[in-house]
GUFI-860200 format. One record per residue: x, y, z negated of N, C-alpha, C, O in turn; residue number from 1. Coordinates in Angstrom, 2 decimals. Layout:
<nodes>
<<X Y Z> <X Y Z> <X Y Z> <X Y Z> NUM>
...
</nodes>
This chain:
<nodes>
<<10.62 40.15 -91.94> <11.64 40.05 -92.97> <11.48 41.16 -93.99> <11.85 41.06 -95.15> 1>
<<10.86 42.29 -93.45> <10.98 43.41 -94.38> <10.03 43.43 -95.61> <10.24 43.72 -96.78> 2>
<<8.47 42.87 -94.70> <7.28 42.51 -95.39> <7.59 41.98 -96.49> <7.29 42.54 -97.54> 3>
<<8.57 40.26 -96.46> <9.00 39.51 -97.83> <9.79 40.09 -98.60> <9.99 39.50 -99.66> 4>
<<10.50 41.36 -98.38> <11.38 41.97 -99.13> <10.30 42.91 -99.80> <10.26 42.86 -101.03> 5>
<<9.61 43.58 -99.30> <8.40 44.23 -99.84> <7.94 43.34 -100.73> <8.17 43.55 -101.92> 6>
<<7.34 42.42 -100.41> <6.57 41.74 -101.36> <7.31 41.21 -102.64> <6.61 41.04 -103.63> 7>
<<8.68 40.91 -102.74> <9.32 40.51 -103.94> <9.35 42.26 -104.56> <8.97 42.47 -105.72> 8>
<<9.69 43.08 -103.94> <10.23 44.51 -104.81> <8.76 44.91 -105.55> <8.70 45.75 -106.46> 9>
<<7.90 44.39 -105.16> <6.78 45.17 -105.66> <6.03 44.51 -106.94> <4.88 44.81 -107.25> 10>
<<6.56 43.89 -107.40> <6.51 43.66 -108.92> <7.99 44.25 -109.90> <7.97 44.63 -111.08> 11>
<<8.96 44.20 -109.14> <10.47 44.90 -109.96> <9.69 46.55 -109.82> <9.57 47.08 -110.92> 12>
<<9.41 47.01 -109.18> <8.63 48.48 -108.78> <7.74 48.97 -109.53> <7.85 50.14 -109.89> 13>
<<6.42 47.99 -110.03> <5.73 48.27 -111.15> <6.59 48.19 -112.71> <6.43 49.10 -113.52> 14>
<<7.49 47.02 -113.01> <8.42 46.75 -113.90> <9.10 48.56 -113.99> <8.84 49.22 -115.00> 15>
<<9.55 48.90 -113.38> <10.29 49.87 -113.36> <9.71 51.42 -113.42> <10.44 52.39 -113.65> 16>
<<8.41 51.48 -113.18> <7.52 52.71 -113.48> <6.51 52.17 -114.99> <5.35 52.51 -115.19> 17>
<<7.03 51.62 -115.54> <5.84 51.09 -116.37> <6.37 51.74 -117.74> <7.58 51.65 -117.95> 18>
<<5.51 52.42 -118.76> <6.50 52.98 -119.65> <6.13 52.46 -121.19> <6.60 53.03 -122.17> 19>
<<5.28 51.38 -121.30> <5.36 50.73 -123.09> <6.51 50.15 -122.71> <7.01 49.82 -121.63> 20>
<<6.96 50.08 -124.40> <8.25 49.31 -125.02> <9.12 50.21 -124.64> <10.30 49.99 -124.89> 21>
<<8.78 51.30 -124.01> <10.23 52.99 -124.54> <10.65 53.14 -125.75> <11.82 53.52 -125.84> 22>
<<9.80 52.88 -127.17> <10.34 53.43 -127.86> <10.51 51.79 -128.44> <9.65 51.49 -129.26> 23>
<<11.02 51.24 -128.27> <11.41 49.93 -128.43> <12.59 50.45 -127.89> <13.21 50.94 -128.83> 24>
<<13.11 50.57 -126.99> <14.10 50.28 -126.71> <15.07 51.87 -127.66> <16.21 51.72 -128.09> 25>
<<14.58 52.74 -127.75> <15.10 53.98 -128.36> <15.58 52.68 -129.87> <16.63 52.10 -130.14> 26>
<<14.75 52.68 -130.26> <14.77 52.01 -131.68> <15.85 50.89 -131.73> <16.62 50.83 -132.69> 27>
<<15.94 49.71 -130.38> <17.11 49.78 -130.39> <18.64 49.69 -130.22> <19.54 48.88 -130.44> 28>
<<18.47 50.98 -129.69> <19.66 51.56 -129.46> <20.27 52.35 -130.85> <21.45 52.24 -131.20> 29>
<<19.35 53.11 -131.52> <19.55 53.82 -132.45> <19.34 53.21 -134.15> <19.64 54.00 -135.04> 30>
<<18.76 51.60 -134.60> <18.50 51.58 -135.45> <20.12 50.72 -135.60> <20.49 50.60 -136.77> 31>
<<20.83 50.29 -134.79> <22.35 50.28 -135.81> <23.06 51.16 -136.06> <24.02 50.77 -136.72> 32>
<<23.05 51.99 -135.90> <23.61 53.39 -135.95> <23.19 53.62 -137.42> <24.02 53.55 -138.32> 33>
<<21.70 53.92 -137.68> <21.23 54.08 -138.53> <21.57 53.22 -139.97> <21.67 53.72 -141.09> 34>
<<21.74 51.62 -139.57> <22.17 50.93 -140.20> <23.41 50.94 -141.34> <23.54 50.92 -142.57> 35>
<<24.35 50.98 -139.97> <25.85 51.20 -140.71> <25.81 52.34 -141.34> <26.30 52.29 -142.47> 36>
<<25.17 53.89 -140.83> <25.42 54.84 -141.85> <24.77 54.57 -143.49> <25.18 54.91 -144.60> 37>
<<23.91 54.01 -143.18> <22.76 53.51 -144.91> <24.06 52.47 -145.28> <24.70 52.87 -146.25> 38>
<<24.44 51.49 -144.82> <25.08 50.43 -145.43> <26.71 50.96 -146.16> <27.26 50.55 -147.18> 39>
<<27.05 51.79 -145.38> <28.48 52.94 -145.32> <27.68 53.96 -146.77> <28.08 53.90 -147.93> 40>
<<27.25 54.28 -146.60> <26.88 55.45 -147.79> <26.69 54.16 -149.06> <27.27 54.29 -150.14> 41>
<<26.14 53.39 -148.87> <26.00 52.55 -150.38> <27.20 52.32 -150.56> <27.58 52.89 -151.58> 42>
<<28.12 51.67 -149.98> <29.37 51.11 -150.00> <30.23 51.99 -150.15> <31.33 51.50 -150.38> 43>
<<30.20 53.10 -150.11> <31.11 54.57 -150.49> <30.00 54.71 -152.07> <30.43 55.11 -153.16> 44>
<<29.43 54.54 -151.97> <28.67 54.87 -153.61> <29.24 54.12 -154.69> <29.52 54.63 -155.78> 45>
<<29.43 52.87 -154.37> <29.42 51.34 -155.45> <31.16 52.26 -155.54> <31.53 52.90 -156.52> 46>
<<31.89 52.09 -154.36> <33.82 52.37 -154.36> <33.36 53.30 -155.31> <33.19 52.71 -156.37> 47>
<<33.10 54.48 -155.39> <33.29 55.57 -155.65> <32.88 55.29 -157.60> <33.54 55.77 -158.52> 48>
<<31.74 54.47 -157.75> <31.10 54.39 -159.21> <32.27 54.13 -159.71> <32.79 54.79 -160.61> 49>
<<32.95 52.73 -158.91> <34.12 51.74 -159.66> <35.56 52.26 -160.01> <36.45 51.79 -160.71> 50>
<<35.43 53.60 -159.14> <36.62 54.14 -159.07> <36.38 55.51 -160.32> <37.19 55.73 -161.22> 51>
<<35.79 55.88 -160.21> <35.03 56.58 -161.35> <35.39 56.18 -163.16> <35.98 56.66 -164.12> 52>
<<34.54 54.95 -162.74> <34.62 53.56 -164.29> <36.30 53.57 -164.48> <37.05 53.87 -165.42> 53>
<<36.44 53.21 -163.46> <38.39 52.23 -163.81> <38.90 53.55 -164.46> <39.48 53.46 -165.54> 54>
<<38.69 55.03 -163.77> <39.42 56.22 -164.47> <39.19 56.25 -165.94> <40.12 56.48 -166.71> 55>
<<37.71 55.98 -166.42> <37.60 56.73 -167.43> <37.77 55.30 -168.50> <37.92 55.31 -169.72> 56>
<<37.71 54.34 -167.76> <38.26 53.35 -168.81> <39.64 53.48 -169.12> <40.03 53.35 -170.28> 57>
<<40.37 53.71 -168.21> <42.12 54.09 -168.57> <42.04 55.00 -169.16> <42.72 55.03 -170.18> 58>
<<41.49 55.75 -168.94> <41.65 57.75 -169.91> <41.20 57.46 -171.56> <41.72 58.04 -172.51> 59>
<<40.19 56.50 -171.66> <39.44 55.97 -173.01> <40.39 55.17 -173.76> <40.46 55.47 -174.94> 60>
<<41.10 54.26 -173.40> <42.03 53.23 -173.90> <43.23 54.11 -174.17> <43.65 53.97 -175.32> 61>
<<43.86 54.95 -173.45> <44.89 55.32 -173.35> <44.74 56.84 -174.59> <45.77 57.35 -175.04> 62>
<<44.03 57.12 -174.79> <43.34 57.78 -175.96> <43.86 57.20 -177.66> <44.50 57.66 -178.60> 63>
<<43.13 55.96 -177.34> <42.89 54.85 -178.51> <44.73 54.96 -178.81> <45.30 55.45 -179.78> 64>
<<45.34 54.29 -177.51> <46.51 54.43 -177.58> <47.49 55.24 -178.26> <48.46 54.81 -178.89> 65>
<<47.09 56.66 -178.04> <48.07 57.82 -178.06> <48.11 58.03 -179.87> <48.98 58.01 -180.74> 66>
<<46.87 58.19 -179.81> <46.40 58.62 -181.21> <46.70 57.43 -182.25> <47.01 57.75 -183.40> 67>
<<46.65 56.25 -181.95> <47.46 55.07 -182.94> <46.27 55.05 -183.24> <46.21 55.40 -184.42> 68>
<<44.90 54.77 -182.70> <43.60 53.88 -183.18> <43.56 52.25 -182.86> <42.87 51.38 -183.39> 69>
<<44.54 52.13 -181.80> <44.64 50.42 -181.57> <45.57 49.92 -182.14> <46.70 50.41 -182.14> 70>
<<45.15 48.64 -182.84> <45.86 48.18 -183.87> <47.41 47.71 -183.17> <48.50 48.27 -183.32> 71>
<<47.11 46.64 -182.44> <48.31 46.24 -181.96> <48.18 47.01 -180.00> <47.21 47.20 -179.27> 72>
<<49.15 47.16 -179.87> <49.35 47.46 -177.81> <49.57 46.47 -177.46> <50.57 46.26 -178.16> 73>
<<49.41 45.40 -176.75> <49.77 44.26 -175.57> <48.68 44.76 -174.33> <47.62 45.37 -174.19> 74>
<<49.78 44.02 -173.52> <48.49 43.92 -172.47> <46.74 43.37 -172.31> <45.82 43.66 -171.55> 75>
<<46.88 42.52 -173.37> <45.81 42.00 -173.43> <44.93 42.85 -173.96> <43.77 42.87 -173.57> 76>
<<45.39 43.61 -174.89> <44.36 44.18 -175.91> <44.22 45.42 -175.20> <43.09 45.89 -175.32> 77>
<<45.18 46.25 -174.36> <44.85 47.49 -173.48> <43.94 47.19 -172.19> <43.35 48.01 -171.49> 78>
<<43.99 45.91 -172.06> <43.30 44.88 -170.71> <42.22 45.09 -170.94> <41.68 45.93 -170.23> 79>
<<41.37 44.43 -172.06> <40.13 44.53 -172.83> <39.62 45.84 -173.22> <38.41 46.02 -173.32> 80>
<<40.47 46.77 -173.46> <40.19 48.21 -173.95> <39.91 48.91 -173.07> <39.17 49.86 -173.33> 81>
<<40.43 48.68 -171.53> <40.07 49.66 -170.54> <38.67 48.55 -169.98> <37.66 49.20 -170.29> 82>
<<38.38 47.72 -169.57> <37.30 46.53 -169.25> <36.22 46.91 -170.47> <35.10 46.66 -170.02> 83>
<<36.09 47.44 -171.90> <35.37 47.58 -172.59> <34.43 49.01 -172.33> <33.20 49.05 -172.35> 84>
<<35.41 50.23 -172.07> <35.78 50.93 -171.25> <34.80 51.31 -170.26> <33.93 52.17 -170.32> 85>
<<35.10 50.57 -169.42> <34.90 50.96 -168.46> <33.82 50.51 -168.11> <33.25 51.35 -167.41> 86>
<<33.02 49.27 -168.29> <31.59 49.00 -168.59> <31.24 48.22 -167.22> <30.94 47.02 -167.19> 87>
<<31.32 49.14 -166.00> <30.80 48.22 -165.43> <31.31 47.58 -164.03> <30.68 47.43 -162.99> 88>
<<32.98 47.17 -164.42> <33.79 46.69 -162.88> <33.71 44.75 -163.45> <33.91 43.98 -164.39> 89>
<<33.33 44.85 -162.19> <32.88 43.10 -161.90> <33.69 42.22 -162.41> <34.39 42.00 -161.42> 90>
<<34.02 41.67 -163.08> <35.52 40.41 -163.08> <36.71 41.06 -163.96> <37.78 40.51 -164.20> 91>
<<36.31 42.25 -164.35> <37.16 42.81 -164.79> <38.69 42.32 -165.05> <39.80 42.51 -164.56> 92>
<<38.07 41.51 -166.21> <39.75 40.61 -166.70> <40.03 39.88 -166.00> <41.10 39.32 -166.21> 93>
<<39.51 39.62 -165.21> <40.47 38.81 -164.07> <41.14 39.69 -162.82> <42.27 39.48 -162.36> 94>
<<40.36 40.56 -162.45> <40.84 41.81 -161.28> <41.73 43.04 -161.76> <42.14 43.87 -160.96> 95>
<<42.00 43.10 -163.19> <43.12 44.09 -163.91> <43.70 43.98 -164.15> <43.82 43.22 -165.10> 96>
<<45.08 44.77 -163.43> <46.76 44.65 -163.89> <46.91 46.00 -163.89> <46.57 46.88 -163.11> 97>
<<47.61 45.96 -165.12> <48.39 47.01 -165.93> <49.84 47.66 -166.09> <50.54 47.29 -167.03> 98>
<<50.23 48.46 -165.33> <51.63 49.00 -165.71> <51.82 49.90 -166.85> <51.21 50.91 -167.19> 99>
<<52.62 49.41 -167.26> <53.19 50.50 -168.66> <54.59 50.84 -168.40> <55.52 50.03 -168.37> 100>
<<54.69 52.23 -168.21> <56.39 52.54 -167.94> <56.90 53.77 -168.90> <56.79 54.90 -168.42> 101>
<<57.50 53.62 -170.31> <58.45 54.73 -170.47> <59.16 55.51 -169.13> <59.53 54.87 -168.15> 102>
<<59.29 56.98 -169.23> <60.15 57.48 -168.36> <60.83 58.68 -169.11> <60.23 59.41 -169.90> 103>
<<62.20 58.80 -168.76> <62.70 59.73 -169.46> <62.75 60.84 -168.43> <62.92 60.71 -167.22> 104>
<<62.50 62.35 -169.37> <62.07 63.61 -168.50> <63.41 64.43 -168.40> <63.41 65.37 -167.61> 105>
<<64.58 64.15 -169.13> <65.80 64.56 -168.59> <66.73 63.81 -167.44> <67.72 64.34 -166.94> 106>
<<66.36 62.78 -167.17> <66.82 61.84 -166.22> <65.61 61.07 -165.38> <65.15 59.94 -165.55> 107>
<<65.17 62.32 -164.16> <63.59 61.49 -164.00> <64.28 60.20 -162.71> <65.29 60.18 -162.01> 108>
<<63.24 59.37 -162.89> <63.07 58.44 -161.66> <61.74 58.13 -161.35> <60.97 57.66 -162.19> 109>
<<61.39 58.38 -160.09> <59.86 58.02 -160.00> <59.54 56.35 -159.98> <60.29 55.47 -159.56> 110>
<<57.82 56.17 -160.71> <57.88 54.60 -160.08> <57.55 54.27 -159.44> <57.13 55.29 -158.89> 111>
<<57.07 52.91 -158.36> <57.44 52.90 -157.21> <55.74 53.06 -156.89> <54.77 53.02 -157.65> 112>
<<55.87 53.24 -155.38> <54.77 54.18 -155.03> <53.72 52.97 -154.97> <52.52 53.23 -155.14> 113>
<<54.11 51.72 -154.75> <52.77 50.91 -154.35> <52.58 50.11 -155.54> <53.53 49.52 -156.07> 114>
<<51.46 50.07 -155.96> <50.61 50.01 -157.71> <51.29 48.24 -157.48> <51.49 47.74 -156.37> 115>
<<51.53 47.60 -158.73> <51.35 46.54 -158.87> <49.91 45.56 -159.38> <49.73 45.08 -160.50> 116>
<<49.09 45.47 -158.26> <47.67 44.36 -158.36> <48.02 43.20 -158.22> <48.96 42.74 -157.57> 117>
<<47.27 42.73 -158.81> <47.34 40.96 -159.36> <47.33 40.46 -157.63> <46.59 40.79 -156.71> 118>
<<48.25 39.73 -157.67> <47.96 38.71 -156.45> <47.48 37.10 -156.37> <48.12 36.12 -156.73> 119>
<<46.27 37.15 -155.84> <45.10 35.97 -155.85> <45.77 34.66 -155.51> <45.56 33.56 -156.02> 120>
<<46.78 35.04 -154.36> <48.03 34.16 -154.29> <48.71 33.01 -155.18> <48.79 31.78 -155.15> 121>
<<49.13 34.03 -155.95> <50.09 33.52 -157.29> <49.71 33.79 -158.37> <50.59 34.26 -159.09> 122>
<<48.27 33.64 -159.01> <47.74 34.17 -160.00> <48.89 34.22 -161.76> <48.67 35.00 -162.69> 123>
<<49.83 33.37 -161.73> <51.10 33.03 -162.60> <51.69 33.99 -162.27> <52.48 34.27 -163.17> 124>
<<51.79 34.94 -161.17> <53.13 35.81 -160.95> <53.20 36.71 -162.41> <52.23 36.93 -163.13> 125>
<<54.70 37.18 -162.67> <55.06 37.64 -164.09> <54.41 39.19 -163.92> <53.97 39.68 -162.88> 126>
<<54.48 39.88 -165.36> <53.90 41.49 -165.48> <55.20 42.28 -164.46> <56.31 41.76 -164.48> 127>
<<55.04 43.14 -163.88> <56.29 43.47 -163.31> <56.98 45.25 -164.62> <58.01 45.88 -164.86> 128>
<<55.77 45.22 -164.94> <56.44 46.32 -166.17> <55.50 46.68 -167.15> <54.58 47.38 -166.73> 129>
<<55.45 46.25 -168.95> <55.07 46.55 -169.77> <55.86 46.80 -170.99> <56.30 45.96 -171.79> 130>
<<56.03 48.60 -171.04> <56.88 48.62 -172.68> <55.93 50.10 -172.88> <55.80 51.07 -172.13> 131>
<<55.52 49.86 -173.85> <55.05 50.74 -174.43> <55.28 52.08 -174.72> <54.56 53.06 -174.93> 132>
<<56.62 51.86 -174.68> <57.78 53.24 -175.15> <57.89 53.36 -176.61> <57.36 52.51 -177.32> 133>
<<58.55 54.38 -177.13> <59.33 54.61 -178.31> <58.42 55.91 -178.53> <57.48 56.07 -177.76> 134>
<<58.67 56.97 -179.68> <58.02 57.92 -180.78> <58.46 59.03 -179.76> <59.59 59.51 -179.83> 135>
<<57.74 59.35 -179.03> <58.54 61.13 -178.47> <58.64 60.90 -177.23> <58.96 61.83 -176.49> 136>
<<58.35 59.46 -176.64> <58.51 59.58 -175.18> <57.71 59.29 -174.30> <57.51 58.10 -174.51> 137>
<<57.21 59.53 -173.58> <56.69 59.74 -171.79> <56.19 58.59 -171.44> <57.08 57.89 -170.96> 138>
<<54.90 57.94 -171.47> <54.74 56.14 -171.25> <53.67 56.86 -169.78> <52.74 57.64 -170.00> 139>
<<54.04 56.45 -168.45> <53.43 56.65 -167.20> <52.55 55.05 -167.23> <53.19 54.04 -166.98> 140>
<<50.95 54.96 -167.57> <50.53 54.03 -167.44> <49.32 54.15 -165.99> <48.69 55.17 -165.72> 141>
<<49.24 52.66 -165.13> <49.00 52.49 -164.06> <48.00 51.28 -164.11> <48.28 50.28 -164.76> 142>
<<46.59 51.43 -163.28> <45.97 50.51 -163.70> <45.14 49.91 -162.16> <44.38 50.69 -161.60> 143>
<<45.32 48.72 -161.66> <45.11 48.28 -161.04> <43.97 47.15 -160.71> <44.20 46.02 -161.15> 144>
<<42.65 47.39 -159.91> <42.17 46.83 -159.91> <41.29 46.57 -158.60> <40.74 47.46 -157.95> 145>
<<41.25 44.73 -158.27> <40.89 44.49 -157.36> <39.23 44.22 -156.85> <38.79 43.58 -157.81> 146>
<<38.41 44.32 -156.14> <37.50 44.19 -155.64> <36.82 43.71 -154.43> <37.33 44.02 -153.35> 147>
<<35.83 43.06 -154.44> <35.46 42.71 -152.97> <34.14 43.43 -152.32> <33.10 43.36 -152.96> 148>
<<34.17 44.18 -150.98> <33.69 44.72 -150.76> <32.20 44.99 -150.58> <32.04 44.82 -149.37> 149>
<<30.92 45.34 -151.16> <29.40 44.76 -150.45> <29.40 44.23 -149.84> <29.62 43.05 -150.10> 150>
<<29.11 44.72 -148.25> <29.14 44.50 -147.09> <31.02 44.40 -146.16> <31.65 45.41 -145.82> 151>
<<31.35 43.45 -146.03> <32.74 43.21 -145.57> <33.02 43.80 -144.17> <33.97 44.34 -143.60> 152>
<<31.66 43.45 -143.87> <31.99 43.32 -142.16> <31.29 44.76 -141.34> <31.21 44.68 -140.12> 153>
<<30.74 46.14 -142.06> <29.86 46.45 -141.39> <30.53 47.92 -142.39> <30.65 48.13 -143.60> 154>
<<30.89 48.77 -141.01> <30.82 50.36 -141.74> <32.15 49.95 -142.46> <32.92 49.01 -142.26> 155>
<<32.15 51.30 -143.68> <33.07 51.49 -144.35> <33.56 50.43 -144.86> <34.79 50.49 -144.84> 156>
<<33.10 49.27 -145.41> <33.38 47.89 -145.92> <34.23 47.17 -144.96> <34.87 46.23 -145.41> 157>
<<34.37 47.49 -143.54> <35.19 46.81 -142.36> <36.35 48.06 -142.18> <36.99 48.21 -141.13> 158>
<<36.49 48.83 -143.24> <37.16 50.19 -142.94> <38.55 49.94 -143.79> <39.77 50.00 -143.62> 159>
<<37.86 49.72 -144.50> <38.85 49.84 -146.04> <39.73 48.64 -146.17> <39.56 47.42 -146.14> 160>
<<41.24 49.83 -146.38> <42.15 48.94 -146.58> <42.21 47.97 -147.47> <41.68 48.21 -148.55> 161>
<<42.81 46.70 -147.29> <42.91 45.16 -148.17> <43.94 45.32 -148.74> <44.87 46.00 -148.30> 162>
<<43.94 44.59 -150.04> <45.49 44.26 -150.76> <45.67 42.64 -150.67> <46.38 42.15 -149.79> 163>
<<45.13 41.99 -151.47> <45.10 40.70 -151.55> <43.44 39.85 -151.55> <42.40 39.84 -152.21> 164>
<<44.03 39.23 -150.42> <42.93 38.72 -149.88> <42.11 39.26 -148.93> <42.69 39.60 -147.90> 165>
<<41.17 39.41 -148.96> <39.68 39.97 -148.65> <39.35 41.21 -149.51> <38.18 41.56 -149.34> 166>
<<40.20 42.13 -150.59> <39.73 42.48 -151.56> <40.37 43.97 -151.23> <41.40 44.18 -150.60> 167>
<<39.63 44.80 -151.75> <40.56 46.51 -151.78> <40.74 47.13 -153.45> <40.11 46.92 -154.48> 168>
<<41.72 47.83 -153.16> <42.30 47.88 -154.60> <42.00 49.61 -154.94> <42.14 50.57 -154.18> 169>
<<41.58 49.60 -156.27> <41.16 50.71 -156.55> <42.51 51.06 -157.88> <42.60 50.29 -158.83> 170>
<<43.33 52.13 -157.77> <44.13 52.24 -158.80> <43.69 53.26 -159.48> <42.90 53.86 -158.75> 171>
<<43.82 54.03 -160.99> <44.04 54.84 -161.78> <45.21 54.69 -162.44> <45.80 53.62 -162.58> 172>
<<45.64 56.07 -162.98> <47.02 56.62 -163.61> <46.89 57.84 -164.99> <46.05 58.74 -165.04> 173>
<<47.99 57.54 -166.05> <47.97 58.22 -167.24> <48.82 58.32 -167.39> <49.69 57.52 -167.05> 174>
<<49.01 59.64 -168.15> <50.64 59.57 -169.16> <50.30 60.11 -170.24> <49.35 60.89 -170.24> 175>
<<51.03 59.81 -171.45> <50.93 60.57 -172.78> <51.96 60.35 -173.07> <52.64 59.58 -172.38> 176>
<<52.46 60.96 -174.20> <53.58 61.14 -175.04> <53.32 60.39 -176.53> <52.53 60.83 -177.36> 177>
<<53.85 59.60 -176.66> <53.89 58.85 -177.89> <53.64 59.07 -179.12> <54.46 58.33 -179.66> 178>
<<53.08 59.56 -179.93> <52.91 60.64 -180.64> <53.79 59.97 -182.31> <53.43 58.91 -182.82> 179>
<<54.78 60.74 -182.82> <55.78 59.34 -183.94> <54.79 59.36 -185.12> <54.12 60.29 -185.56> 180>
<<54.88 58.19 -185.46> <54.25 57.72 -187.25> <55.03 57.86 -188.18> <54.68 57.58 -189.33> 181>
</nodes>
């Protein structure tokens, strides 16, 4: 009985002292590792460009703004001004919502902490706040914009918080003072 037990172990025995395909197996163990950190660093690169862009497109528009270089203010035309802007966020006019809030600095109230982004939902839902403000006063503008991630499922892309949909929301913020004509 022992002999047939011998004789089956002694191929698992060579199997088991035998040493090609070691670094096969190192490789992998270690090349997802490797993976997600490469896929995580791009995907923190692209967030980071877009988040970058959306700032300096709000800071650029809101410029145009202050100084009375844009002819008319609507949303549309500050929509386009920060998307012109900003050069290179995907979908732009379709993924940008805009708050515009006068605030008065002798009677403060803060606004509310969570940005208003377009919801994919109800693409009809109304502006929840656009006034431009008056000659001398305080306009807190807020700019919201949605995105879908590189890689969704892998690393930082499976990290990052969602707003609507599948999508993570990158906000920027301004204020100026109205300057009177």
């Amino acid at each position: 009985m022992t002999h047939i037990l011998s004789l089956l172990a002694r191929p698992f025995g060579r199997f088991a002292r035998n040493e090609s395909g070691s670094a096969t197996v190192e490789f992998a163990l270690v090349f997802p590792i490797y993976l997600t950190l490469m896929l995580s660093a791009f995907e923190s690169g692209i967030l980071m460009t877009r988040q970058v862009m959306l700032e300096r497109g709000v800071d650029m528009a809101i410029r145009d703004v202050r100084i009375g270089t844009m002819a008319t203010v609507d949303y549309t035309t500050l929509r386009d001004a920060i998307c012109d802007y900003a050069g290179m966020l995907p979908e732009c006019e379709t993924s940008l919502k805009i708050e515009m809030r006068p605030v008065d600095l002798k009677n403060w109230t803060d606004i509310p902490g969570a940005p208003d982004c377009i919801d994919r939902d109800d693409p009809a839902a109304p502006l929840v706040a656009f006034n431009e403000g008056g000659a001398n006063q305080m306009v807190v503008v807020r700019a919201c914009a949605l995105f879908n991630p590189v890689f969704p499922t892998i690393g930082l892309g499976a990290k990052i918080p969602r707003e609507s949909g599948d999508e993570y929301a990158l906000v920027a913020m301004s204020a100026f003072v109205k300057e009177p004509l």
